[in-house]
FIMIVEX-164256 format. One record per residue (C-alpha): y negated, z negated, x; residue in one letter; residue number from 1. Coordinates in nm, 4 decimals, padded with zeros to 6 digits. Layout:
BEGIN
        yy        zz        xx  res    n
         Y         Z         X    a  NUM
...
END
This chain:
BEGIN
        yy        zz        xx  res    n
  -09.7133  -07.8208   09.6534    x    1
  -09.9089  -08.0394   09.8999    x    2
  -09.9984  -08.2892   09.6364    x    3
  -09.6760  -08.2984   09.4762    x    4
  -09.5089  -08.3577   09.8288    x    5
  -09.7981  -08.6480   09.8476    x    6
  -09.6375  -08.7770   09.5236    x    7
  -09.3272  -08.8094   09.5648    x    8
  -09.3317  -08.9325   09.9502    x    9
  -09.5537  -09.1979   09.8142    x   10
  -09.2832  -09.2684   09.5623    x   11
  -08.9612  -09.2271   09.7841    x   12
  -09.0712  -09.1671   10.1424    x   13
  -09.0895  -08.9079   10.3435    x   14
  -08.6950  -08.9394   10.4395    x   15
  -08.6066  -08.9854   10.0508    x   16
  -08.8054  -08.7492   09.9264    x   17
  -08.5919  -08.4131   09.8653    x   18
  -08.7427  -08.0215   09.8571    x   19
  -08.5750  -08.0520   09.4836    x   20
  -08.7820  -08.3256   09.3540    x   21
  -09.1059  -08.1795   09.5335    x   22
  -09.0278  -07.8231   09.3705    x   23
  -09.0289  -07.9866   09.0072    x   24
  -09.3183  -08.1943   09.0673    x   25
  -09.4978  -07.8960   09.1341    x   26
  -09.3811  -07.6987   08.8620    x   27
  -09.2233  -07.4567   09.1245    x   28
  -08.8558  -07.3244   09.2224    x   29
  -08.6923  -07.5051   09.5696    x   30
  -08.7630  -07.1556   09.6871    x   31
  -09.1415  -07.1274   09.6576    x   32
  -09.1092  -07.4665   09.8730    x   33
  -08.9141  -07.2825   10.1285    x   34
  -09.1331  -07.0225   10.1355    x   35
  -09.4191  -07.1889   10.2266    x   36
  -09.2716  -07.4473   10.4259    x   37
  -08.9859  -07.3511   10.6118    x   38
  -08.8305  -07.6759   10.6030    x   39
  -08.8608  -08.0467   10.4955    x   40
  -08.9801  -08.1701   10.8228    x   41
  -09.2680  -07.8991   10.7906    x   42
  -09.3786  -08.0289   10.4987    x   43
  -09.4369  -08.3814   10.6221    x   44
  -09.5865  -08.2554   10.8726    x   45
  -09.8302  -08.0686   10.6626    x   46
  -09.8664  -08.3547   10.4497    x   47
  -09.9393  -08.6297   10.7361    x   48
  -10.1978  -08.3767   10.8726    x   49
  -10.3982  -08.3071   10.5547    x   50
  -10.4113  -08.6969   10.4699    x   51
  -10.5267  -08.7683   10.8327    x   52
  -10.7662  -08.4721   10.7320    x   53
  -10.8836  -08.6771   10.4486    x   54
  -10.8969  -08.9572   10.5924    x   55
  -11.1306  -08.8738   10.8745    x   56
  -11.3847  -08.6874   10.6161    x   57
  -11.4115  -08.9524   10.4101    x   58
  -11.4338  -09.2165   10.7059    x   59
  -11.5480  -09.1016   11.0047    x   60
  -11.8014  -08.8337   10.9260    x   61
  -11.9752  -09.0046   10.7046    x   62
  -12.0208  -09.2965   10.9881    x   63
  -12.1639  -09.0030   11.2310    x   64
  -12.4427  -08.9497   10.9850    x   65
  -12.5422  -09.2396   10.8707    x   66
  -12.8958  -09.2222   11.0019    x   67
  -12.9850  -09.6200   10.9159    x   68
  -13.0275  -09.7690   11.2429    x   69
  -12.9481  -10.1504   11.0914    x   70
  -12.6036  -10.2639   11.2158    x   71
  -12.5088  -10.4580   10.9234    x   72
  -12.5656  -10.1895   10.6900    x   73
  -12.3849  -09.9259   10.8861    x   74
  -12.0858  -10.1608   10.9598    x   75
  -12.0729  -10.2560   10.5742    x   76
  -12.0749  -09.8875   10.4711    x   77
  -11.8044  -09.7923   10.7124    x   78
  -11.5839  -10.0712   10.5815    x   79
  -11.6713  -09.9751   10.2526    x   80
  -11.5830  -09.6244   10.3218    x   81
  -11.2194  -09.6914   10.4600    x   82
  -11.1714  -09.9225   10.1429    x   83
  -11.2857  -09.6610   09.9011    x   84
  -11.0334  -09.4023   10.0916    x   85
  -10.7463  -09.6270   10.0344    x   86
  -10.8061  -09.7422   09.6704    x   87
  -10.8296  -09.3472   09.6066    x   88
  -10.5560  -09.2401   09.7966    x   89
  -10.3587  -09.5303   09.7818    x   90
  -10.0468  -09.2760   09.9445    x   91
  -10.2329  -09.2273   10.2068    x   92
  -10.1761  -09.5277   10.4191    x   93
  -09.8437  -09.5831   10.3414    x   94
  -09.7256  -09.2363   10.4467    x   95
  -09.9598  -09.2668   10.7989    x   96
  -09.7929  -09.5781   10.8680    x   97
  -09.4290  -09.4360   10.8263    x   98
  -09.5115  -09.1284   10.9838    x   99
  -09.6139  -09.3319   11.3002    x  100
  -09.2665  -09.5577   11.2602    x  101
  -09.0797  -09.2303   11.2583    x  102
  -09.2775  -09.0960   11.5371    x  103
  -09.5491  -08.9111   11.4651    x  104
  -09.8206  -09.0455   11.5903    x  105
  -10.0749  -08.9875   11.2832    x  106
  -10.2287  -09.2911   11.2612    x  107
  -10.2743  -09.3369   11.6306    x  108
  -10.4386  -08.9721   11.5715    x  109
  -10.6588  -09.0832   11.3354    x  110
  -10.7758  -09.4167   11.4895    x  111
  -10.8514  -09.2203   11.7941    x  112
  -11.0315  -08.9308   11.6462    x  113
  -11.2438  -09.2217   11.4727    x  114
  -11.2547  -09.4436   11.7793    x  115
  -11.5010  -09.1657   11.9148    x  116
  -11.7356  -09.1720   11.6440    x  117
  -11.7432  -09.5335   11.6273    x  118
  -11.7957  -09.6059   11.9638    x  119
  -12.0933  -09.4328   12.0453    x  120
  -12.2435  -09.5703   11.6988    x  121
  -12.1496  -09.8940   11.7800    x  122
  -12.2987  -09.8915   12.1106    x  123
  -12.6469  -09.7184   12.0059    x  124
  -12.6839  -09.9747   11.7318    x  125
  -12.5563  -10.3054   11.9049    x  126
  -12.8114  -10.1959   12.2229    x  127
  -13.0736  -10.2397   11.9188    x  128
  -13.0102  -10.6093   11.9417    x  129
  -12.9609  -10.6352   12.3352    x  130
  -12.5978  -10.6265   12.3457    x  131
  -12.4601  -10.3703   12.6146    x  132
  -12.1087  -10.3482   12.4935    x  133
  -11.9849  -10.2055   12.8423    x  134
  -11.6592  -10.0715   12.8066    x  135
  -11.6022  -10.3249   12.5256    x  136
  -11.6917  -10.0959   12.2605    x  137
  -11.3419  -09.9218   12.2600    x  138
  -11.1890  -10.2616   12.2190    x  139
  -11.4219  -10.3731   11.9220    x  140
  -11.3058  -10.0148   11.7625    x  141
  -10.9827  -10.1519   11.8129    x  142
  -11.0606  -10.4747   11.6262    x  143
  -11.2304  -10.3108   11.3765    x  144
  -10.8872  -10.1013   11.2508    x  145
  -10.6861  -10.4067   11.2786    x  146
  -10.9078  -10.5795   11.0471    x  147
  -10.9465  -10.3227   10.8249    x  148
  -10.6031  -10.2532   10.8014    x  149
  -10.4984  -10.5774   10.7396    x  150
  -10.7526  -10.6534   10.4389    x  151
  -10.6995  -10.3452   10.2362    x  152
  -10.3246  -10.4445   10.2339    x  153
  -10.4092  -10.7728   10.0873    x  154
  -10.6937  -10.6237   09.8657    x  155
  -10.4447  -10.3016   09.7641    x  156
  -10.4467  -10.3594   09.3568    x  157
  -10.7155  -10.6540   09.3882    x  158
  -11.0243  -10.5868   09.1493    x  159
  -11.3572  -10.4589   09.3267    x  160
  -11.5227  -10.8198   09.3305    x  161
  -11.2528  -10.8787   09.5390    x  162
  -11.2421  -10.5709   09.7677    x  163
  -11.6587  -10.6508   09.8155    x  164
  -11.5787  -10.9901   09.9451    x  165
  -11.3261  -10.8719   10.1690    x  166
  -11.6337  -10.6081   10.2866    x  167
  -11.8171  -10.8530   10.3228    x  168
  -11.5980  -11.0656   10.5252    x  169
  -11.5164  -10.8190   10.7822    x  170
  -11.8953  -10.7131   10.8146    x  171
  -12.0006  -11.0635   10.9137    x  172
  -11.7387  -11.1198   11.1228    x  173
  -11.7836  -10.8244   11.3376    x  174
  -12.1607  -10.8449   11.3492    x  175
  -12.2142  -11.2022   11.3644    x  176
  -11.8806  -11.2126   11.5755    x  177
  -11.9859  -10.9833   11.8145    x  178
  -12.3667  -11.1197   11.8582    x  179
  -12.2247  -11.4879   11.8738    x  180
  -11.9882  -11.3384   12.1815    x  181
  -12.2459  -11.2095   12.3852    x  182
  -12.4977  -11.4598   12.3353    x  183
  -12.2543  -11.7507   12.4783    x  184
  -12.0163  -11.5473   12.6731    x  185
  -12.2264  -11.2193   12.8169    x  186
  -12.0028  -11.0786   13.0750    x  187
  -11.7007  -11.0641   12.8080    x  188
  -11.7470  -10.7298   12.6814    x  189
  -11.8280  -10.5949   12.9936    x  190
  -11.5215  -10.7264   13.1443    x  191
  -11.2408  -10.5730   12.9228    x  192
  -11.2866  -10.2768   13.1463    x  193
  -11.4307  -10.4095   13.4605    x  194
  -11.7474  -10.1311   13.4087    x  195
  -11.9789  -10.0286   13.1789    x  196
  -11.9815  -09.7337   12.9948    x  197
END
């Protein structure tokens, strides 16, 4: 029932989408729904929650165990990873995004549940190269989602040639960005929160 939900929210949104369409997508009566979700809004909510689910698996753990110290290859692989979630699930984003504009926060969830893992990565493997990120590596998570969120719009239905040079692009701009920032302007990072962390 979940993934026929997924279905036909991608298709109509989660406002459009009606308990009657769901039911025959699944090959179920509008009662079974009902049953199991006691109403519409439950579903959505059980829908948001198991793509932010996903989404976290297939991002953010993966980024906690990547073991290779080198930045660049961690940061490609985690852009690579929320690239590979989208062009699999390509619902998924969609349906965060209009959860948040109807307010659920799901994407904000997400980002922040993610933010954690990154951070601490990002700060063991910058400090590698002699860059204290201070209490800038919350803000460079930040940038990082932007980014990433941009490009896999533009890259959504682009061929894979395409989708590695957008990889590519965001990995050298974050690394080289963020080693080009603290080389010439040091006390940046540290700034953004007037401390280190």
């Amino acid at each position: 029932m979940l993934g026929a939900a997924r279905r036909v929210f991608a298709e109509h949104g989660p406002r459009a989408g009606t308990i009657e369409q769901i039911a025959r997508a699944a090959g179920v009566s509008r009662q079974a729904v009902y049953d199991r979700f006691r109403d519409r809004a439950t579903l959505v909510d059980a829908v948001v929650r198991e793509i932010g689910e996903e989404a976290f698996a297939a991002i953010g753990a993966p980024a906690a165990r990547w073991a290779d110290p080198d930045l660049r290859a961690w940061t490609r692989a985690n852009y690579a990873a929320m690239f590979t979630f989208v062009a699999e699930h390509p619902e998924a984003m969609p349906l965060l995004q209009e959860a948040e504009r109807t307010g659920d926060p799901a994407l904000t969830r997400l980002r922040g549940r993610l933010a954690e893992v990154y951070a601490k990565a990002v700060r063991a493997r910058f400090a590698a190269h002699g860059v204290r990120t201070g209490g800038g590596d919350r803000a460079l998570v930040a940038m990082y989602f932007a980014m990433t969120e941009a490009l896999v719009g533009l890259a959504d239905g682009g061929d894979a040639a395409e989708r590695e040079a957008f990889i590519d692009l965001l990995t050298e701009f974050t690394v080289g960005g963020v080693l080009r920032l603290y080389e010439h302007a040091p006390g940046v990072l540290d700034r953004l929160r007037g401390q280190e962390t």
